[in-house]
VORO-213297 format. One record per residue (C-alpha): x, y, z. Coordinates in steps of 0.5 Angstrom, whole numbers, plus 500, padded with zeros to 3 digits. Each point is the difference from the previous one (the first is absolute). Layout:
# VORO-213297
XYZ...
# end
This chain:
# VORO-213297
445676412499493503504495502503492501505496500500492497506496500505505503498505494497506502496503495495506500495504495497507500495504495503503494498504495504499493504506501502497507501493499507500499501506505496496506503493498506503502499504505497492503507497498503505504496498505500493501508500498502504504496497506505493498506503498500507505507504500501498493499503492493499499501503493496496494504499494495497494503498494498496494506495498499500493499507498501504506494503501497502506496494502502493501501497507501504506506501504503503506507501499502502507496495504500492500492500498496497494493504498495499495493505498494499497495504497491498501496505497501506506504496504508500501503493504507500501504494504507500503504493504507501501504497495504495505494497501497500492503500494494503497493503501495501495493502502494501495492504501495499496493504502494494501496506495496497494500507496509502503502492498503496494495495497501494500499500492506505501504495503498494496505501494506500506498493502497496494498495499499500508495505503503506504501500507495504504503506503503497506504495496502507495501505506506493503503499492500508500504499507504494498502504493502506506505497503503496496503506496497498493494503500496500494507497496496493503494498497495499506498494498507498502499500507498494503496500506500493505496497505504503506500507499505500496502504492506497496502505494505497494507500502498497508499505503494499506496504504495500505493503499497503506493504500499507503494502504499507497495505499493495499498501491508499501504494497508500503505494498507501503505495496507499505507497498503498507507500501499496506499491500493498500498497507500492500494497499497499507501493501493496501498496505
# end
């Protein structure tokens, strides 16, 4: 297991195996959660709000935490922010492997006539997606990427987007919501 923090979100990623992946993402939620919020529930709850299923958003009912998984090829990466903090957290990871990645011909349909993002600007629209709660309900041509860092998706949510340093061969894009102001601009002289 391997470690970081950006922008107040930690964040960790561990070797799996497909039948393990979603026993070590939890087991690194856990962790992480109960590092933020310790004394607390740290039960993870996911329940898709439009059919019920087991998958959807992760929660943590007893615990005042936001948290997001991704899955690249053998990889788990899981992040957790304390939701006084953040609205919302979505992190995305992608393997910088030709022979494990979607090809740029198979993202091309998505974004036509534009040509498709290369895999950071995908693993950002994945995260964004994330934490915006709509996942795939959002056509990912929908998020719009500015100059400063930023994604806005339809309705005016935003989020900031912010690289991982992970594992070399490994591309992270974390996308967070605040629940806090944004510092003033720092005026110049």
């Amino acid at each position: 297991m391997q470690r970081t923090t950006v922008e107040g979100v930690r964040i960790a990623w561990a070797p799996v195996t497909n039948a393990s992946r979603r026993d070590t993402a939890r087991a690194l939620l856990g962790m992480l959660a109960s590092e933020l919020a310790p004394g607390t529930d740290v039960r993870i709850e996911q329940r898709c709000v439009h059919c019920g299923g087991a998958h959807g958003r992760l929660r943590f009912p007893g615990a005042p935490l936001v948290a997001s998984v991704a899955y690249a090829g053998d990889r788990a990466v899981v992040a957790v922010a304390r939701d006084d903090e953040y609205a919302a957290i979505g992190i995305d990871a992608e393997l910088d492997d030709a022979e494990r990645r979607a090809s740029p011909r198979d993202l091309a349909a998505l974004f036509a006539p534009l040509d498709p993002p290369d895999l950071r600007g995908w693993t950002a629209i994945e995260a964004v997606l994330k934490a915006d709660g709509r996942g795939v309900l959002v056509s990912p041509d929908q998020v719009v990427f500015s100059a400063d860092g930023g994604a806005t998706v339809p309705g005016g949510r935003s989020f900031r987007i912010s690289p991982v340093y992970a594992d070399p061969g490994m591309i992270v894009t974390l996308a967070i919501e605040s629940r806090l102001p944004a510092p003033p601009p720092t005026p110049r002289p």
